[in-house]
C-alpha positions in Angstrom: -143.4 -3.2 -196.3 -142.1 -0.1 -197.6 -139.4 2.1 -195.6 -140.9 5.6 -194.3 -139.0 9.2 -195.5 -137.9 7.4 -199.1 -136.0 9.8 -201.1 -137.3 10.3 -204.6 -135.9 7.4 -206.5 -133.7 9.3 -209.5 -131.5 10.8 -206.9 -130.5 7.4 -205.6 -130.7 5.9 -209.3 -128.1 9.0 -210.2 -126.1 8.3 -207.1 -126.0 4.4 -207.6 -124.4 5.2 -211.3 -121.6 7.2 -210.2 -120.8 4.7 -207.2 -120.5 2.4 -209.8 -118.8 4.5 -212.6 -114.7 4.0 -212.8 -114.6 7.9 -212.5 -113.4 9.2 -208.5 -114.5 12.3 -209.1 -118.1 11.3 -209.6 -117.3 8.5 -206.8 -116.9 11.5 -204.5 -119.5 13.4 -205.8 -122.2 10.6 -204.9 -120.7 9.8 -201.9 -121.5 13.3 -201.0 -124.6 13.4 -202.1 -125.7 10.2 -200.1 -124.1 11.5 -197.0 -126.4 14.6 -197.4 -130.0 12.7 -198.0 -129.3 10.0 -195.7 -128.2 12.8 -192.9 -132.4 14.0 -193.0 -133.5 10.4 -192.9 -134.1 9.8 -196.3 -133.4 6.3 -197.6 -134.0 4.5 -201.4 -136.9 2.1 -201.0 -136.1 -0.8 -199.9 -136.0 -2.7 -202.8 -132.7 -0.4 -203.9 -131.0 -0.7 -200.7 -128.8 -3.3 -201.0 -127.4 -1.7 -204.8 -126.6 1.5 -202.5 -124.7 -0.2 -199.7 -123.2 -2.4 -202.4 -121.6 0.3 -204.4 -120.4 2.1 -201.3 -118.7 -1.2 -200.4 -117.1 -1.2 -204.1 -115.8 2.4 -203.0 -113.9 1.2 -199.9 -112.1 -1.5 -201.4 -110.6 1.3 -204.5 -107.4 2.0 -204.0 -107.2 5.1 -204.9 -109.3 6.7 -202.3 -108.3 8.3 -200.0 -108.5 7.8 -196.2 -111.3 10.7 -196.0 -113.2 9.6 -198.6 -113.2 6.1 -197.0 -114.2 7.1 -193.9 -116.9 9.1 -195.3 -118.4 6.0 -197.2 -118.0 4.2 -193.3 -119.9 7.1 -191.5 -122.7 6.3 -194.7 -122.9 3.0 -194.2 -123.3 3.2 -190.1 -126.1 6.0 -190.9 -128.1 3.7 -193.1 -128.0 1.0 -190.2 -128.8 3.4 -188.0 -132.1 4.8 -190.2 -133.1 0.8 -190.7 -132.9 0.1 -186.9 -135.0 3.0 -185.9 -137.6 2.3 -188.0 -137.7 -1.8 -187.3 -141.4 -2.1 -187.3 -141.5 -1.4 -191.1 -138.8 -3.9 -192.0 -139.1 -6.1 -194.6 -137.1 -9.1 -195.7 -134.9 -6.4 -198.3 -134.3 -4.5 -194.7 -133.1 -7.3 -193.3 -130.8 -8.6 -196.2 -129.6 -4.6 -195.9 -128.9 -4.8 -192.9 -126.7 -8.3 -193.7 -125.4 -6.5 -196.5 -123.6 -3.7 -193.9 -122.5 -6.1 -191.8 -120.4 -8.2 -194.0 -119.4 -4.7 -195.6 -117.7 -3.5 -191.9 -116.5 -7.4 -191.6 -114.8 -7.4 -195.1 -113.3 -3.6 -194.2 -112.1 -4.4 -190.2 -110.8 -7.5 -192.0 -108.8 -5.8 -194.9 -107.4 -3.4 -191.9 -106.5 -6.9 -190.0 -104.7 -8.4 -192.9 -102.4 -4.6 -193.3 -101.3 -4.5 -189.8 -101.3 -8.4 -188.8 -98.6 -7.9 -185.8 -99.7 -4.7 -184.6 -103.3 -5.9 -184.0 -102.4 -7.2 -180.5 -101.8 -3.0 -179.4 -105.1 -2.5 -180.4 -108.3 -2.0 -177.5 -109.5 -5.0 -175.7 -112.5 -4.5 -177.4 -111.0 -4.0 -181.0 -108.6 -6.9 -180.4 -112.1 -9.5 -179.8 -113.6 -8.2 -182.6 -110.6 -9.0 -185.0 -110.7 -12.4 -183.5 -114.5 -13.3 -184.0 -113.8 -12.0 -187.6 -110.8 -14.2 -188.2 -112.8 -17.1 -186.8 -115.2 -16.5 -188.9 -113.6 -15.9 -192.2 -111.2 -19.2 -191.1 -114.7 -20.8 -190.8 -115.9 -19.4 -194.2 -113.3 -19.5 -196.1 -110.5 -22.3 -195.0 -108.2 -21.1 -198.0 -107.8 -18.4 -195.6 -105.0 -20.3 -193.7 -102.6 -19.5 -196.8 -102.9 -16.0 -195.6 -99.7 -15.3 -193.4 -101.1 -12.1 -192.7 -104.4 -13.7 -191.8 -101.9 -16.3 -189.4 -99.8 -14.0 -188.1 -103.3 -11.8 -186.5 -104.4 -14.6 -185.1 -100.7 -15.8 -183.7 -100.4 -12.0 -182.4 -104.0 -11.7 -180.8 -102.5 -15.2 -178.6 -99.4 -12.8 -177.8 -102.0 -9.7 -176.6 -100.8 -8.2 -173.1 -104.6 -9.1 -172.0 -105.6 -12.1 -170.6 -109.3 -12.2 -171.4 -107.9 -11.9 -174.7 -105.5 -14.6 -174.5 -108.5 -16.8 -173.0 -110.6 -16.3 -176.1 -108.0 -16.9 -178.4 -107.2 -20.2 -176.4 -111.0 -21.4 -176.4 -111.4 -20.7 -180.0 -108.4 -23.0 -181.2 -110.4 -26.6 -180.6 -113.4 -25.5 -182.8 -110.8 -24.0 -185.3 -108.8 -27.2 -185.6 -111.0 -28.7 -187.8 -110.0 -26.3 -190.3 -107.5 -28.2 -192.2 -103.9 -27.1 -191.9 -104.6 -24.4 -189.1 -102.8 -26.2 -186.2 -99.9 -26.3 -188.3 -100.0 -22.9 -189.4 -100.8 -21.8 -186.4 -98.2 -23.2 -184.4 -95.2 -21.9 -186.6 -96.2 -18.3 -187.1 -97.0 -18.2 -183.1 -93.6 -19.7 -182.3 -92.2 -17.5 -184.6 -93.8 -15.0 -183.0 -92.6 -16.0 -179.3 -89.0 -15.0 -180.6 -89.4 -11.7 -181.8 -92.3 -10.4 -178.5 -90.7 -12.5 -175.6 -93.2 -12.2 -172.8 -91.3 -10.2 -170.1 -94.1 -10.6 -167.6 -95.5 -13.3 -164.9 -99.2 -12.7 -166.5 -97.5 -12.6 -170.4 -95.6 -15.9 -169.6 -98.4 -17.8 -167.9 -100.6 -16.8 -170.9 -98.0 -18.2 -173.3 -97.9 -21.5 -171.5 -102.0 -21.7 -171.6 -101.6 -21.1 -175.5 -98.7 -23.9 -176.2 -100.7 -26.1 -173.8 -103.7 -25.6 -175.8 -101.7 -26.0 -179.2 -100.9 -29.2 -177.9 -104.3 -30.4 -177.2 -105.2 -29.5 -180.7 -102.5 -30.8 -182.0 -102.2 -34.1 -180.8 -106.1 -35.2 -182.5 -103.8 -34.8 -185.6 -101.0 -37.4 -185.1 -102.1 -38.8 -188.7 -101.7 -35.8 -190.7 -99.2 -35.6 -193.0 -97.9 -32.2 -191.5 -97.6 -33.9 -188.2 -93.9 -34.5 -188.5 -92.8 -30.6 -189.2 -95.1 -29.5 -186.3 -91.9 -30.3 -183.5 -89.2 -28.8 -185.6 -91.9 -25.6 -186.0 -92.4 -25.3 -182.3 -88.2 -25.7 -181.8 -88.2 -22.1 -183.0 -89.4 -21.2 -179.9 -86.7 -22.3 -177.9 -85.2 -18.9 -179.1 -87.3 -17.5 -176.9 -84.6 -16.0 -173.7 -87.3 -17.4 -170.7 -86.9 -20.4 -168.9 -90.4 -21.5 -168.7 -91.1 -21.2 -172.2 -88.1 -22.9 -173.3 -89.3 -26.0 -171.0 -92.9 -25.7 -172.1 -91.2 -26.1 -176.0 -89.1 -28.8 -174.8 -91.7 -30.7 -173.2 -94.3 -30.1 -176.4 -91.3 -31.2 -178.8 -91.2 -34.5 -176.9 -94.8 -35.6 -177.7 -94.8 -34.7 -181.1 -91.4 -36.8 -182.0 -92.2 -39.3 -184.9 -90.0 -41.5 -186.9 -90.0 -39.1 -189.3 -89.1 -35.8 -187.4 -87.0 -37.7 -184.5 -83.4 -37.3 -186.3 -83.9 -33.7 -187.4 -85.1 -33.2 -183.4 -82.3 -34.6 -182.2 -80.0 -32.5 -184.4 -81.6 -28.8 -183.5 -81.2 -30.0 -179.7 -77.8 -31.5 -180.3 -76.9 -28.1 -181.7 -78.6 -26.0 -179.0 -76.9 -27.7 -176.5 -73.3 -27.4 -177.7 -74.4 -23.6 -177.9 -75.4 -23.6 -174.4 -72.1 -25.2 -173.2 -69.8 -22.7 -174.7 -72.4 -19.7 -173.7 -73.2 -18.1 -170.7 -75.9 -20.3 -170.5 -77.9 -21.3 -166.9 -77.0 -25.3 -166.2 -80.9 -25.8 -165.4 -81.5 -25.1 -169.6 -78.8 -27.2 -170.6 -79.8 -30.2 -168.2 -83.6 -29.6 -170.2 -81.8 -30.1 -173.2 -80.3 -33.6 -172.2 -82.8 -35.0 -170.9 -85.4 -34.2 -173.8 -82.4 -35.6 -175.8 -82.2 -39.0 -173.6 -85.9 -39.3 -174.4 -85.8 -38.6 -177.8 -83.1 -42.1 -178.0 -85.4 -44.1 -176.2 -88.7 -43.3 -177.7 -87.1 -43.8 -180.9 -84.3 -45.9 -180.9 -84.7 -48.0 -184.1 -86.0 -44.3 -185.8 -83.0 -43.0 -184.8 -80.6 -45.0 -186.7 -82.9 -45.8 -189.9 -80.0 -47.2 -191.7 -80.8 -50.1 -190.1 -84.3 -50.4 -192.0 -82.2 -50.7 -195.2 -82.2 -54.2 -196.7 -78.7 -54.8 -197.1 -78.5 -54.2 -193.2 -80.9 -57.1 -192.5 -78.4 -59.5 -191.6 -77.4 -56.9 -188.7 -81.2 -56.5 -187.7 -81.6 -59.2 -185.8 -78.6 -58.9 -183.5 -79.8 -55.3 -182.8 -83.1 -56.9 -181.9 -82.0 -59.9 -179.5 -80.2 -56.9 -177.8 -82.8 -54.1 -178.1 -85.5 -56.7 -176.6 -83.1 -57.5 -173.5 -82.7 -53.8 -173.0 -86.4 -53.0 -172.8 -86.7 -56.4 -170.4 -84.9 -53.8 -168.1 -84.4 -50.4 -168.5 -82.3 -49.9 -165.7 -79.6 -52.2 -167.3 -78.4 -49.5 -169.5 -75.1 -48.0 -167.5 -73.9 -51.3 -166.3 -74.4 -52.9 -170.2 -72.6 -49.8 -171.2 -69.4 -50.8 -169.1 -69.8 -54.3 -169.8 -69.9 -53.5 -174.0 -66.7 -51.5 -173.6 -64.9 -53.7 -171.7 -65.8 -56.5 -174.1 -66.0 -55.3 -177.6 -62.5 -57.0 -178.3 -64.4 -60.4 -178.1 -66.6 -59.6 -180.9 -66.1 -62.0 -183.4 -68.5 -61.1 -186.2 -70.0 -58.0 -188.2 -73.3 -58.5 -187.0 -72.5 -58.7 -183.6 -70.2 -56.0 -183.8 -72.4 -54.0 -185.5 -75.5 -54.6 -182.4 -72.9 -54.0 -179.7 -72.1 -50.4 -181.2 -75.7 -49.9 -181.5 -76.4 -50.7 -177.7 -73.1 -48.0 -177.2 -75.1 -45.6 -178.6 -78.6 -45.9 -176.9 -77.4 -47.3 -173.2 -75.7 -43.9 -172.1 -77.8 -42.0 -169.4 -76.6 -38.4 -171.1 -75.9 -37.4 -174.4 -72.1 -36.5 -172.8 -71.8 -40.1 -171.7 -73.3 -41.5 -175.1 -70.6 -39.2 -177.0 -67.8 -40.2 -174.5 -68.5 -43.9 -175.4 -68.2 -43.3 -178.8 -65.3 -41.2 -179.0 -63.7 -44.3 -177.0 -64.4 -46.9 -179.8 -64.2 -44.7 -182.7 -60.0 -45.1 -183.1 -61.2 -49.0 -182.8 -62.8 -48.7 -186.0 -60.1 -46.0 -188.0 -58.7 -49.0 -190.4 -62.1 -49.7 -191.3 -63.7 -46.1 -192.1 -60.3 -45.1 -193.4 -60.5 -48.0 -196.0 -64.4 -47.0 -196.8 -63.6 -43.5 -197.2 -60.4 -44.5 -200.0 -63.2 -46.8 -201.5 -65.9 -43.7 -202.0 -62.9 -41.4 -202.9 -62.3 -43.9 -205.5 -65.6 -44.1 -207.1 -66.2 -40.2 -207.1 -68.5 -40.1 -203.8 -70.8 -42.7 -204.9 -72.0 -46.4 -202.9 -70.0 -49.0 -203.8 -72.0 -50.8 -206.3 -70.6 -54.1 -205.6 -71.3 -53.7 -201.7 -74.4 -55.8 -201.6 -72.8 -59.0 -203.1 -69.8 -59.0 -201.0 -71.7 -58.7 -198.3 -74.2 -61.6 -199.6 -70.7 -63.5 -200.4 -69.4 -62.3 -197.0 -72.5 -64.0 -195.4 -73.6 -66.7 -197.8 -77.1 -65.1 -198.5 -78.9 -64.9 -201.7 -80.6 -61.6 -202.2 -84.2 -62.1 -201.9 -84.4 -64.6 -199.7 -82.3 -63.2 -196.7 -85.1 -63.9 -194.2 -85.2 -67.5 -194.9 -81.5 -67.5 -193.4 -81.0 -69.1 -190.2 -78.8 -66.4 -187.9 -78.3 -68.8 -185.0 -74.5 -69.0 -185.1 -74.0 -65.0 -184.9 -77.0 -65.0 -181.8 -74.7 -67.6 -180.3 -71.7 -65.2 -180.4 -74.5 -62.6 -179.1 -75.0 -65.0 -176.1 -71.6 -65.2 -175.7 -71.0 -62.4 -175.5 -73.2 -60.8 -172.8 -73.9 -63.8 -170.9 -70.2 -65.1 -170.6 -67.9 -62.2 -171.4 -70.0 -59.1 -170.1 -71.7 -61.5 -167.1 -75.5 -60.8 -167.8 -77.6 -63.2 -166.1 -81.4 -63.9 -166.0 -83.8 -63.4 -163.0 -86.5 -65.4 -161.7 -88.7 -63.1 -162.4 -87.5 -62.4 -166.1 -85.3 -59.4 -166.1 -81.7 -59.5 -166.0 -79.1 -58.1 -164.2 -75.3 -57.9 -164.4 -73.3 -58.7 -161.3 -71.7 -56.2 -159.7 -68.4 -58.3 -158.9 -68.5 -59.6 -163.0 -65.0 -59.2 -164.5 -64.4 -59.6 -168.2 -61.5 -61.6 -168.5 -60.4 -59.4 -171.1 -59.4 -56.0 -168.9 -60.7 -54.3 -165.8 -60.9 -51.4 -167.9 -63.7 -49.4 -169.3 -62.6 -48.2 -172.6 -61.1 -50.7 -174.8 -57.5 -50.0 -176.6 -56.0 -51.1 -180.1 -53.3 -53.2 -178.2 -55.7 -56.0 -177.1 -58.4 -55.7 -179.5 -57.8 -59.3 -181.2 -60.9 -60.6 -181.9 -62.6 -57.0 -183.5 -58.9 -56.6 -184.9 -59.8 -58.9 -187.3 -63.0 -58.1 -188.0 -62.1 -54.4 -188.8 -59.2 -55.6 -191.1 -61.8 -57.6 -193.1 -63.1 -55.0 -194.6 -66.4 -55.4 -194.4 -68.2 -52.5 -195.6 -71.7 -52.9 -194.5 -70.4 -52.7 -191.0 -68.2 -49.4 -192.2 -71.2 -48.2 -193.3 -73.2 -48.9 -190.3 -70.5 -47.4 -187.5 -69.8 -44.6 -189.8 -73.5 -43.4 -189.4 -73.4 -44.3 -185.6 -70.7 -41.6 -185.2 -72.0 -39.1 -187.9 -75.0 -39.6 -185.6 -73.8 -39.4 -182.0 -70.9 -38.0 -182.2 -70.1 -33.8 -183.1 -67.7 -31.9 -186.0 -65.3 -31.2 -183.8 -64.9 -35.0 -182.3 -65.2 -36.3 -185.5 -62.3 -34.1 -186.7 -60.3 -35.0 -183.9 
């Protein structure tokens, strides 16, 4: 049906063509015009509408308007609404597509102001601040390529930052049904972390909200443990830990912890390495740097093998199975770790072989309780091992920096392997001097009921003490003069690994 108090239709065919014209001048002009027909009620039929409220959209998004002349075009467009509403009865299906039309004109504009002040929309009303969020969902919805949008990120991160917790709420419901979007949890999670650093919450209310959010970017997040982006998402959320509050920090810390991978574990453990060394020479509380250790003890034993993937090289896999016979002992009983510790150092001067020298290190590394202890123990053996590095690093120095390019046929020489069949290659003598090693030298004994335990009153009958010296290292004496540069490679990332600059210089 046709609208009532139509306007004779070459006024609005006039004013259509000068919307539409590159001229501002005439812009204005029919911008004017409108406003003044549309104040008495008058109205194109209804056929034309959605050409009128088109080419007063086209006018918002110029440039070169100014802020008047836009808000004008807005007062237009909430008339026209307005005149459609009031006279519902006689709406038609082009009324209704108007009235659409408007709708995603005032989205598209409240969007465009969104995307120009992306950190500022969190100061905005309660009101204002859930409309921008419906919008964003739905333009996230929409259009997914939105999520390249920083600006379009950073809203959304800000709005979970809001001072108001209905606000806060919203945003938290809305992230499961936007995690299907793909990359949003990822995107998401940096530019609010990012966020958390520069607008620390100061209040009770402001940190408890940003607890809720990380909880909730952990729920989303952890449906996407296949996605390729999984591994960056820890080291994103790390940035938090800039964040000054206590319960945020542990939040971060606990949220790293459950997204550790393989492939994100040794960058982890570097940040927190470094964030702890900062703590200890900072005026620091001992509460954050005791959450630092611990998230780093269980970042070495989710991921002990990750850790150290030089291991998962193939010239290493003569040295794999050592590390394994050991590693599968260890998990037997996780408790075993401080007394094997003890035991390793005492009795590292029995080792006999590289593989077996090169699994005891290993265990060093991984059977400390704290990352102190674990960097103790391996600034004990490292002057055990000086010869060997020393001779490794004259060998590099030689060859420009490069690998040896011989190293894999010494060490098949070295071990009487063949390369491509080192599998088939029995390893029983060097678990025998594994055997030896902790069963007779260190004292390790089986239970009954499968786990093992070291007794308390075991002595090594090398020394009573803990940390082995170069004057009675006989047996490993001769194993680091032999050169053997797999096993300088191997120690050499152990250290580089475990053990800090200044140590290492020292």
């Amino acid at each position: 049906m046709a609208m009532e108090n139509t306007a004779p239709c070459d006024d609005f065919l006039m004013i259509m063509a000068d919307l539409e014209s590159e001229n501002p001048v005439a812009n204005v002009a029919a911008i004017n015009h409108a406003s003044a027909l549309i104040a008495r009620g008058k109205l194109p039929e209804s056929l034309l509408l959605c050409r009128l409220i088109a080419g007063l959209a086209s006018n918002l998004a110029k440039p070169h308007h100014e802020v008047i002349v836009k808000k004008d075009v807005y007062s237009i467009l909430k008339a026209i609404r307005d005149v459609i509403i009031s006279n519902y009865m006689n709406m038609d299906s082009a009324c209704d597509e108007a009235l659409h039309a408007i709708r995603c004109c005032f989205m598209d504009e409240f969007f465009r102001h969104i995307q120009h002040n992306p950190r500022m929309v969190r100061l905005w009303t309660v009101q204002d601040q859930l409309t921008a969020l419906k919008t964003l969902c739905t333009f996230f919805r929409s259009s997914p390529e939105n999520i390249n949008d920083t600006s379009c990120v950073a809203a959304f991160a800000s709005l979970m930052l809001s001072p108001h917790v209905t606000v806060v709420r919203a945003c938290a419901g809305t992230l499961p049904s936007l995690s299907i979007v793909p990359g949003f949890a990822f995107a998401l999670a940096r530019a609010y972390c990012n966020l958390l650093e520069v607008f620390p919450p100061q209040s009770s209310l402001q940190i408890s909200s940003a607890v809720l959010v990380l909880d909730r970017l952990k729920q989303i997040s952890m449906t996407l443990v296949d996605h390729p982006r999984f591994d960056e998402l820890a080291l994103d959320v790390l940035g938090a830990l800039a964040n000054p509050n206590f319960a945020v920090r542990k939040k971060v810390l606990n949220l790293v912890v459950s997204f550790l991978t393989p492939g994100n574990v040794g960058d982890v453990l570097r940040i927190l390495m470094n964030a702890l060394d900062l703590a200890a020479t900072s005026d620091i509380p001992n509460e954050y740097q005791k959450m630092l250790d611990e998230a780093i003890t269980e970042c070495h034993s989710a991921y002990r093998e990750s850790i150290m993937q030089i291991i998962l090289d193939p010239k290493y896999l003569v040295f794999i199975n050592c590390i394994r016979y050991m590693k599968d002992i260890m998990d037997c009983n996780p408790l075993l770790g401080p007394q094997l510790l003890k035991g390793l150092l005492r009795a590292l001067r029995h080792v006999r072989s590289s593989p077996v020298c090169a699994a005891a290190v290993w265990a060093i590394s991984v059977c400390s309780d704290s990352l102190l202890e674990t960097r103790g123990a391996m600034v004990a053996i490292s002057p055990l091992f000086k010869d060997l590095l020393d001779r490794r690093d004259l060998e590099k120095l030689i060859i420009g920096g490069g690998e040896v390019e011989h190293e894999y046929m010494l060490a098949s020489d070295c071990y009487g392997i063949k390369e491509g069949d080192a599998q088939e290659q029995p390893l029983q003598p060097w678990l025998m001097e594994m055997e030896e090693l902790l069963f007779v030298h260190i004292g390790l004994t089986r239970q009954a009921d499968g786990s093992y335990a070291i007794a308390s009153s075991s002595q090594s009958s090398a020394s009573s003490e803990d940390v082995p010296s170069l004057n009675h290292t006989d047996n490993l004496a001769f194993v680091v003069q032999s050169g053997d540069v797999l096993l300088a490679d191997f120690v050499e990332s152990m250290l580089s690994k475990l053990v800090d600059e200044d140590e290492e210089e020292q």
